[in-house]
C-alpha positions as CSV (number, residue, x, y, z in Angstrom):
1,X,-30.9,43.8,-21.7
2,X,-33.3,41.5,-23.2
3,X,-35.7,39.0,-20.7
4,X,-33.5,36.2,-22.3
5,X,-30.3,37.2,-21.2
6,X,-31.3,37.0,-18.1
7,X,-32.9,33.9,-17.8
8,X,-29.7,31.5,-19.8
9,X,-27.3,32.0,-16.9
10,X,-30.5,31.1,-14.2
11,X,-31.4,28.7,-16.2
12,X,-28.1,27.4,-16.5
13,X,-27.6,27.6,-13.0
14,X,-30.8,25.7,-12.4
15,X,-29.6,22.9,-14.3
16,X,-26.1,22.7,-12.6
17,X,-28.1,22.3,-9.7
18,X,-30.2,19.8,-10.5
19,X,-27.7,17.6,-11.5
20,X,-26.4,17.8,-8.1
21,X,-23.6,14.5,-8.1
22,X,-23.7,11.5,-9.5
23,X,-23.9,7.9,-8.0
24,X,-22.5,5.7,-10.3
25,X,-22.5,2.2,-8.2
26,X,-24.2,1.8,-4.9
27,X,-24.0,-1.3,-3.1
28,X,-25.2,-2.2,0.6
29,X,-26.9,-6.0,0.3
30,X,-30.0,-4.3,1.9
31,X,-32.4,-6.8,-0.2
32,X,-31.5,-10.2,0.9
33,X,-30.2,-12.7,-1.7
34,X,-31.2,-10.2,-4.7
35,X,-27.5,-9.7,-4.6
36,X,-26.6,-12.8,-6.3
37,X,-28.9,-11.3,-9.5
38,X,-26.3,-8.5,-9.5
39,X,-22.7,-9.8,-8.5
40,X,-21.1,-12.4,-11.0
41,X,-18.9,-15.3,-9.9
42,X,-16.0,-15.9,-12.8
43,X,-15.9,-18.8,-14.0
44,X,-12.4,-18.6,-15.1
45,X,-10.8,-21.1,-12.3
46,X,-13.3,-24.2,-11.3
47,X,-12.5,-24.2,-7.7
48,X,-12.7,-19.8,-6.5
49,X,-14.2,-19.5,-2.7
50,X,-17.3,-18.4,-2.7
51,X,-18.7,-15.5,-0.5
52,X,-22.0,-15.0,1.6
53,X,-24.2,-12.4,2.9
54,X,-23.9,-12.1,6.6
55,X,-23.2,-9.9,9.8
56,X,-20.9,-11.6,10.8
57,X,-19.8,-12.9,14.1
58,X,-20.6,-9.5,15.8
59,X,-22.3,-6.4,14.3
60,X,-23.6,-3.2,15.3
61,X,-26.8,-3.4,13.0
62,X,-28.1,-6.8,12.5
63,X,-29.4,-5.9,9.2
64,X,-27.1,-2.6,8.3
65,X,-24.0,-4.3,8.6
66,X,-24.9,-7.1,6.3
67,X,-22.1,-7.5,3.8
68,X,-20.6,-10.3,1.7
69,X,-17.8,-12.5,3.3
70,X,-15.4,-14.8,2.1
71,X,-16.1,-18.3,3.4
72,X,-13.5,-20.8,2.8
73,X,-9.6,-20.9,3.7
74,X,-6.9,-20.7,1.4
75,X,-9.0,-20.1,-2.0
76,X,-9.1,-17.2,-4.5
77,X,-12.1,-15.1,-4.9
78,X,-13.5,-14.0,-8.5
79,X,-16.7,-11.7,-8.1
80,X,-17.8,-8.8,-9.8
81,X,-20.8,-6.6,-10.3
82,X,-21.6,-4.2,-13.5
83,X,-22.8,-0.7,-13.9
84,X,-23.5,1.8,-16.5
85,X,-20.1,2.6,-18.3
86,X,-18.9,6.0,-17.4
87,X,-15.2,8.1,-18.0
88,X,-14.1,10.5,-15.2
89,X,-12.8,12.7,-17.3
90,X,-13.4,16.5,-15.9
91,X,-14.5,14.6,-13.2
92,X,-14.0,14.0,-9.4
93,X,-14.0,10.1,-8.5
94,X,-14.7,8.7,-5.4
95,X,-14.3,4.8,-4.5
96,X,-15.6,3.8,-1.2
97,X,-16.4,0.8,0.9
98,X,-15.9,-1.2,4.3
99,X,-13.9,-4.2,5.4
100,X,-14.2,-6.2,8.1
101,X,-11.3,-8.7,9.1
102,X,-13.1,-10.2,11.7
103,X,-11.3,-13.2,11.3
104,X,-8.1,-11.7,12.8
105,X,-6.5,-12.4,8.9
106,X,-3.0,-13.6,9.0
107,X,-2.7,-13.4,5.2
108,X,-4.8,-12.2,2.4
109,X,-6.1,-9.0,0.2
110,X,-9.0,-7.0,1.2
111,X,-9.2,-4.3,-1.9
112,X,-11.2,-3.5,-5.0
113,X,-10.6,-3.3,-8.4
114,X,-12.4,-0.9,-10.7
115,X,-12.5,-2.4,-14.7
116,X,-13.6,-1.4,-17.7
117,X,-16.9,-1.5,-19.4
118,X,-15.2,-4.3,-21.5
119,X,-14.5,-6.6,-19.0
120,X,-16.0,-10.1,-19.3
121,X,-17.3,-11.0,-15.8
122,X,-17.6,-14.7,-16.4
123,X,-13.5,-14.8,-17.3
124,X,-12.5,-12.3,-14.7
125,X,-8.8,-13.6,-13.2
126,X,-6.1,-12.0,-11.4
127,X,-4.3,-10.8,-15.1
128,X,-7.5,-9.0,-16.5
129,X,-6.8,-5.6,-16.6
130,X,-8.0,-3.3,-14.4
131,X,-8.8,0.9,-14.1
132,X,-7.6,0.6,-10.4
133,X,-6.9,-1.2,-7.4
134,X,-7.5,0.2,-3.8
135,X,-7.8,-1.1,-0.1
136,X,-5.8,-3.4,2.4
137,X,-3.9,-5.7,1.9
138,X,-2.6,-8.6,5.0
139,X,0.0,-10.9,5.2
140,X,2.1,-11.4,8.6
141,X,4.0,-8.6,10.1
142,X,5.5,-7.2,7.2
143,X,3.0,-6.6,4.8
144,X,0.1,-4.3,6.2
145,X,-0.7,-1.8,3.7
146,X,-2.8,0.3,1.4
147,X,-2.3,-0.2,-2.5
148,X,-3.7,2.4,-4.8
149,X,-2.0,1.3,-8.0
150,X,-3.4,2.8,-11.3
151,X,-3.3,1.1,-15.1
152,X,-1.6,3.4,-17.3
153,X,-0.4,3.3,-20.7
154,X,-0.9,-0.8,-20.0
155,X,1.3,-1.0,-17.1
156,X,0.0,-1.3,-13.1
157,X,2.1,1.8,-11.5
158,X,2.2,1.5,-7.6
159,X,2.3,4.3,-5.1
160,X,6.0,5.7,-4.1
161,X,4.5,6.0,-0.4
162,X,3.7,3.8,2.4
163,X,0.0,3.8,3.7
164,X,-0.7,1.2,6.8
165,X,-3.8,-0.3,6.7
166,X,-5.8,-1.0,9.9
167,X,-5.0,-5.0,11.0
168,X,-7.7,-5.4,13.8
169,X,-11.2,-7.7,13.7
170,X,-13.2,-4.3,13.0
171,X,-15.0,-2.3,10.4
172,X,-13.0,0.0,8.6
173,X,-14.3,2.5,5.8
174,X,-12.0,3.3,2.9
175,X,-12.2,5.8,0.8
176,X,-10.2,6.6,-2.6
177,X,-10.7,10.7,-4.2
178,X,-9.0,11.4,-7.5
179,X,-9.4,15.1,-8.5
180,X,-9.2,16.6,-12.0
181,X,-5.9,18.6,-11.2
182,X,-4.2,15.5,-10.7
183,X,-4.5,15.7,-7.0
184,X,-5.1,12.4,-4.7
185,X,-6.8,11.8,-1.1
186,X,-6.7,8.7,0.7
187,X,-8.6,8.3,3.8
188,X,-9.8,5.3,6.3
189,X,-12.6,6.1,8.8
190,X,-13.6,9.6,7.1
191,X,-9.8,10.7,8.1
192,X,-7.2,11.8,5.8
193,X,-4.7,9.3,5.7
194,X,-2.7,10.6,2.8
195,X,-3.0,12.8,-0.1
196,X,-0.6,14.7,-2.8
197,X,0.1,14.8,-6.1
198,X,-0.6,11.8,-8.9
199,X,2.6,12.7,-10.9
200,X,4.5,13.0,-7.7
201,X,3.6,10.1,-6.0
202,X,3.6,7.3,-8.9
203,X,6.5,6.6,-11.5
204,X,3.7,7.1,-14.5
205,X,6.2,10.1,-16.3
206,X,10.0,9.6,-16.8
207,X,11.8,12.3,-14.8
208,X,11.3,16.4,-15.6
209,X,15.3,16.7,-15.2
210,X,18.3,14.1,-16.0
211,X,22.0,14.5,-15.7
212,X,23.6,16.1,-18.5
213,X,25.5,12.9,-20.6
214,X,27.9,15.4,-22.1
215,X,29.1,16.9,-18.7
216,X,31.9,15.6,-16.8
217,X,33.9,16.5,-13.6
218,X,37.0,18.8,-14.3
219,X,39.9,16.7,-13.9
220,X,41.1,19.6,-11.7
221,X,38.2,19.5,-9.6
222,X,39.3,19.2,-6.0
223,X,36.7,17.7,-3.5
224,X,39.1,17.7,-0.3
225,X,37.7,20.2,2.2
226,X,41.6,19.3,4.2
227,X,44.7,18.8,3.0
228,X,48.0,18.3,4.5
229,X,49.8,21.1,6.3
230,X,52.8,21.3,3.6
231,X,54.5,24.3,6.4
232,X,54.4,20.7,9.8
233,X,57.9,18.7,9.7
234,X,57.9,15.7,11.9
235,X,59.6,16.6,15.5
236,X,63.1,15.0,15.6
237,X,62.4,13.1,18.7
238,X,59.0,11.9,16.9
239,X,60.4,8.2,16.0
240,X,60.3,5.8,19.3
241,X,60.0,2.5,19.2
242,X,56.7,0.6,19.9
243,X,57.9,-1.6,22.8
244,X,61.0,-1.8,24.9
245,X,62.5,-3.7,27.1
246,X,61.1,-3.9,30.4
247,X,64.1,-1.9,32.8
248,X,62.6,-3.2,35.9
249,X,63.0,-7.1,34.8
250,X,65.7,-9.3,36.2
251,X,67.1,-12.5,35.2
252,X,66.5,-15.5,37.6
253,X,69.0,-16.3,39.3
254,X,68.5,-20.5,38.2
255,X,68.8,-19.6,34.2
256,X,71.2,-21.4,33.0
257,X,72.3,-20.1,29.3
258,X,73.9,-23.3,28.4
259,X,70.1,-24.7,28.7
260,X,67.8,-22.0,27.8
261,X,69.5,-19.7,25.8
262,X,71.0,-16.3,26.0
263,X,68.2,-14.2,28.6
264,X,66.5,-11.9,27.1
265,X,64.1,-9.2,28.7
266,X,60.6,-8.9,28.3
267,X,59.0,-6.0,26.5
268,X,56.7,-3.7,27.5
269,X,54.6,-0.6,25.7
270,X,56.9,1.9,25.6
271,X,55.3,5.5,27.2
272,X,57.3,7.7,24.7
273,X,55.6,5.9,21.5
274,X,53.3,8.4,19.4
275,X,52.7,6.5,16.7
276,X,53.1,7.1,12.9
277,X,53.5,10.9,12.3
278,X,50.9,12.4,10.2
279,X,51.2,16.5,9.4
280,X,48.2,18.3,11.1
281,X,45.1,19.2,8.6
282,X,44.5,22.9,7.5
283,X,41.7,24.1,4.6
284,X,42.4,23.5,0.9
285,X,42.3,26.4,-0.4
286,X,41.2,25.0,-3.5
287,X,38.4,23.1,-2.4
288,X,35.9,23.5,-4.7
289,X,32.8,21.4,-2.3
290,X,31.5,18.3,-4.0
291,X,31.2,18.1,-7.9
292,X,27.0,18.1,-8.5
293,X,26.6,16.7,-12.0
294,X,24.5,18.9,-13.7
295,X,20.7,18.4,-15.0
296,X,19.2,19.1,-18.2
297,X,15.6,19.4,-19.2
298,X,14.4,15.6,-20.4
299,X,13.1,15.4,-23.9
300,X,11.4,12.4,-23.0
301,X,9.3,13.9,-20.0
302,X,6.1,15.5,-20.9
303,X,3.7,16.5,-18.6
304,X,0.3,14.6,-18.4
305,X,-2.7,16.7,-17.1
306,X,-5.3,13.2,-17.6
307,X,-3.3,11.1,-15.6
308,X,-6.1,11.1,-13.1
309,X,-8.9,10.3,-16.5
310,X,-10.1,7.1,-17.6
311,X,-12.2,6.7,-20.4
312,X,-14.2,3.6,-19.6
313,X,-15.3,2.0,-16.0
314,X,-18.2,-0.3,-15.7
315,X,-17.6,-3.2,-13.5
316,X,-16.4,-3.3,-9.7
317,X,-14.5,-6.3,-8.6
318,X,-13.0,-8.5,-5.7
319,X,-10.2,-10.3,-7.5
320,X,-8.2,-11.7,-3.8
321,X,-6.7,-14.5,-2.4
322,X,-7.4,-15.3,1.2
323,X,-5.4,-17.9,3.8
324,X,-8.1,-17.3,6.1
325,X,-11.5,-16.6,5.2
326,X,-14.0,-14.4,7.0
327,X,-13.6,-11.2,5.3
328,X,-16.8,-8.8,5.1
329,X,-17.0,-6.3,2.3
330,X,-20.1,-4.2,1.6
331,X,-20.9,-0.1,1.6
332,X,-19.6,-0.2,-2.0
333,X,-20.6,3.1,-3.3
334,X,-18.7,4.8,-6.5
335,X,-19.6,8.6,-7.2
336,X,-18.2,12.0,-8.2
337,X,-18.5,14.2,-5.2
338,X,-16.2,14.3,-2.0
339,X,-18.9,15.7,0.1
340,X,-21.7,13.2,-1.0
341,X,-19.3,10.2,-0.2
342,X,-18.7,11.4,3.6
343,X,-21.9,12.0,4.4
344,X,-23.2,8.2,3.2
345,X,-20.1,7.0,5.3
346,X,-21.9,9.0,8.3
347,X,-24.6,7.2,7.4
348,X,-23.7,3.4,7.2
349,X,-20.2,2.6,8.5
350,X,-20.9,6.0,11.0
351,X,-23.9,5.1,12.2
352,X,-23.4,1.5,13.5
353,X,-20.1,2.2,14.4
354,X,-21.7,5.2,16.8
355,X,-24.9,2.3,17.7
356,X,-22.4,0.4,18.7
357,X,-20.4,2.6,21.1
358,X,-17.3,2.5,19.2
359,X,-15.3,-0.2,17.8
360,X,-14.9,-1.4,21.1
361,X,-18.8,-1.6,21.6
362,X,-18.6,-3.8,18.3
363,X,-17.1,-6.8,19.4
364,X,-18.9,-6.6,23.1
365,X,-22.2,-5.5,22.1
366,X,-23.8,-8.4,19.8
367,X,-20.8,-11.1,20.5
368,X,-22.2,-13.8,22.5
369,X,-19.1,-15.9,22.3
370,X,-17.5,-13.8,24.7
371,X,-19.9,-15.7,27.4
372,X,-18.9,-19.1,26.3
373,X,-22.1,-19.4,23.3
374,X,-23.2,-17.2,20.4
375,X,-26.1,-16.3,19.9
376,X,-28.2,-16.8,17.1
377,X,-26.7,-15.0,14.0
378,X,-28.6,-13.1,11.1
379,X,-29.4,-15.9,8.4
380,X,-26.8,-16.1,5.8
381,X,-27.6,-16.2,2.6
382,X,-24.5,-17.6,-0.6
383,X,-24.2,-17.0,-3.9
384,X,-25.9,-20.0,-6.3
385,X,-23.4,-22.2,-7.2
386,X,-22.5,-22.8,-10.9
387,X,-22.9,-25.5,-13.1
388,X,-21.2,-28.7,-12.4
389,X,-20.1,-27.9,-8.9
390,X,-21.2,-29.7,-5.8
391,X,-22.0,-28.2,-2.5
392,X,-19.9,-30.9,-0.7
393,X,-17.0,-29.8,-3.1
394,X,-17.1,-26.0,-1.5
395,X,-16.0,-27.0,1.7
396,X,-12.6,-28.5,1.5
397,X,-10.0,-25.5,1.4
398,X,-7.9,-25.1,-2.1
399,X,-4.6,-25.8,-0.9
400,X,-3.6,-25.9,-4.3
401,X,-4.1,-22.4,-4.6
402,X,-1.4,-21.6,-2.0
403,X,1.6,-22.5,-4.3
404,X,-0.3,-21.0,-7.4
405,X,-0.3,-17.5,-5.3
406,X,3.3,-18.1,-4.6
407,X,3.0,-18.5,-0.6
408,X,2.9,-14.8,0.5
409,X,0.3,-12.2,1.0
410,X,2.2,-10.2,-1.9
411,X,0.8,-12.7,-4.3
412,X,-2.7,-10.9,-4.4
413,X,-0.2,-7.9,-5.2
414,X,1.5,-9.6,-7.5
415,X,-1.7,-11.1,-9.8
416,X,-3.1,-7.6,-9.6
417,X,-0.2,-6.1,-11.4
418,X,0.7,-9.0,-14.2
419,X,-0.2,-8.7,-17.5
């Protein structure tokens, strides 16, 4: 065996190693307002909300848990950062980041959206197409979910299942896995909330089976599991009237039939009534159980083993629509292993959330409300605003925007899928 032999596979090995994974988009807003050099606002609508970088009302990390928040009421929100262009394919993805509601949100989205490389950041709306979609979305009682809805073949394909979202004021981590075999794992707080199959769990493929269109039930096909006992005759003394006169009435003694008529009795439910006579039930002998249509193979399903692949990602967006601002987004991280992804949960969403005590330590650790006056809060700091808009014309809330969105907390939902 030659010295070269030898070496390739450590070699190889070594190399494998040292690749170790892959971050492809990290985010945390450690570095003060240098985030604005790195997140673009569209430019597409005149009149989006516009987020800042803050704590919030109440933090476990003054500086750790600085993230960007929406800051106005009713508005839609536009932003999006770039990265180096990458495809998935033969790759694991992971998509990862925390929300905070800490505005107790009544109605309003609180998800990502993963584009392409080609996306133009300044024209970024709600019809651009996207890779994905993923995180919570709000609006009243009957809409508190988890939408992972994939692009593909050009058309926005939602989940089959239900996944709730968490609706409290806290910090929630979410995480998104997409495997190469076309497996899926959803998980909030570092716990598996869901997880199967791509092709099982989305409409992308028409069905592997359909009913035969050239089979049809016999006509002789009998589906009654009773029949009729043809051997039962009715009993002769069956037939008995309903009602009968009552045998115990009398006539008054003051009728006079010259004024009121010939008397007649009252009636009363007769005791020996059975009803209608029906023959007693016994098995069909020809029951045959119910007719199953049959399936054939469908020549229009063929499997797809890159549903899970895309060949272009490069920009990370929030493309929402808030009632109530006061969302806080941050820990953005984007990377190919599972492992690598839990572990910088641990370390960011875990490790205030474990400084704190707990979400329960959150809200009474650092909120001075509570006492009747809040303390001073960690500076906030707003992205620059663009050309032609005033700073006076930020704070009136876009109540415009409400009947553009359609008035329901679907109508994030809705712009994400259009085309």
């Amino acid at each position: 065996m030659s010295p070269l032999s030898v070496l390739t596979p450590l070699l190889l090995g070594a190399l494998l190693a040292a690749a170790g994974p892959t971050q492809f988009f990290r985010e945390e807003f450690g570095d003060g307002d240098a985030w604005t050099r790195r997140w673009v606002e569209s430019k597409h609508k005149p009149d989006y909300g516009r987020f800042v970088l803050t704590a919030g009302k109440f933090y476990g990390d003054a500086e750790k848990d600085k993230g960007i928040q929406t800051s106005q009421d009713a508005r839609f929100y536009a932003l999006s950062s770039r990265f180096e262009p990458f495809s998935n394919r033969d790759k694991t993805l992971v998509v990862q980041f925390t929300v905070k509601h800490e505005q107790n949100i009544d109605c309003g989205g609180g998800y990502v959206k993963l584009f392409p490389a080609s996306l133009s950041q300044e024209d970024m709306h709600g019809d651009s197409e996207y890779n994905i979609m993923f995180g919570p979305d709000i609006c009243g009682p009957g809409t508190k979910k988890v939408h992972v809805i994939f692009n593909y073949k050009g058309k926005n394909v939602l989940i089959n299942k239900d996944i709730r979202c968490k609706d409290d004021e806290f910090t929630h981590l979410y995480t998104l896995v997409l495997r190469p075999d076309n497996t899926y794992e959803v998980k909030i707080d570092n716990a598996r909330v869901e997880s199967g199959s791509l092709e099982e769990d989305w409409d992308f493929l028409p069905p592997k089976k359909i009913k035969d269109p050239e089979a049809k039930k016999p006509d002789d096909w009998d589906e009654r599991a009773k029949i009729d006992d043809p051997e039962d005759t009715k009993p002769e003394d069956w037939d008995k009237p309903e009602h009968i006169p009552d045998p115990d009435a009398k006539k008054p003694e003051d009728w006079d039939e010259e004024m009121d008529g010939e008397w007649e009795p009252p009636v009363i439910q007769n005791p020996e009534y059975k009803g209608e006579w029906r023959p007693q039930q016994i098995d069909n002998p020809d029951y045959k159980g119910k007719w199953v249509h049959p399936e054939i193979d469908n020549p229009e399903y063929s499997p797809d083993p890159l549903l899970y692949s895309y060949d272009s990602f490069g920009v990370i967006g929030l493309d929402l629509w808030q009632v109530k601002s006061g969302t806080i987004f941050d820990n953005f991280l984007i990377t190919d292993d599972e492992k690598l992804a839990e572990e910088i949960g641990n370390e960011t969403w875990g490790a205030t959330k474990v400084r704190r005590g707990g979400h329960r330590g959150e809200m009474w650790g650092h909120r001075g409300d509570m006492w009747g006056h809040e303390p001073p809060g960690p500076p906030v700091t707003s992205a620059p605003l663009p050309p032609g808009r005033r700073e006076e014309d930020e704070g009136a809330a876009g109540r415009g925007a409400a009947e553009e969105a359609g008035g329901g907390g679907e109508a994030a939902e809705g712009r994400g899928r259009g085309r």
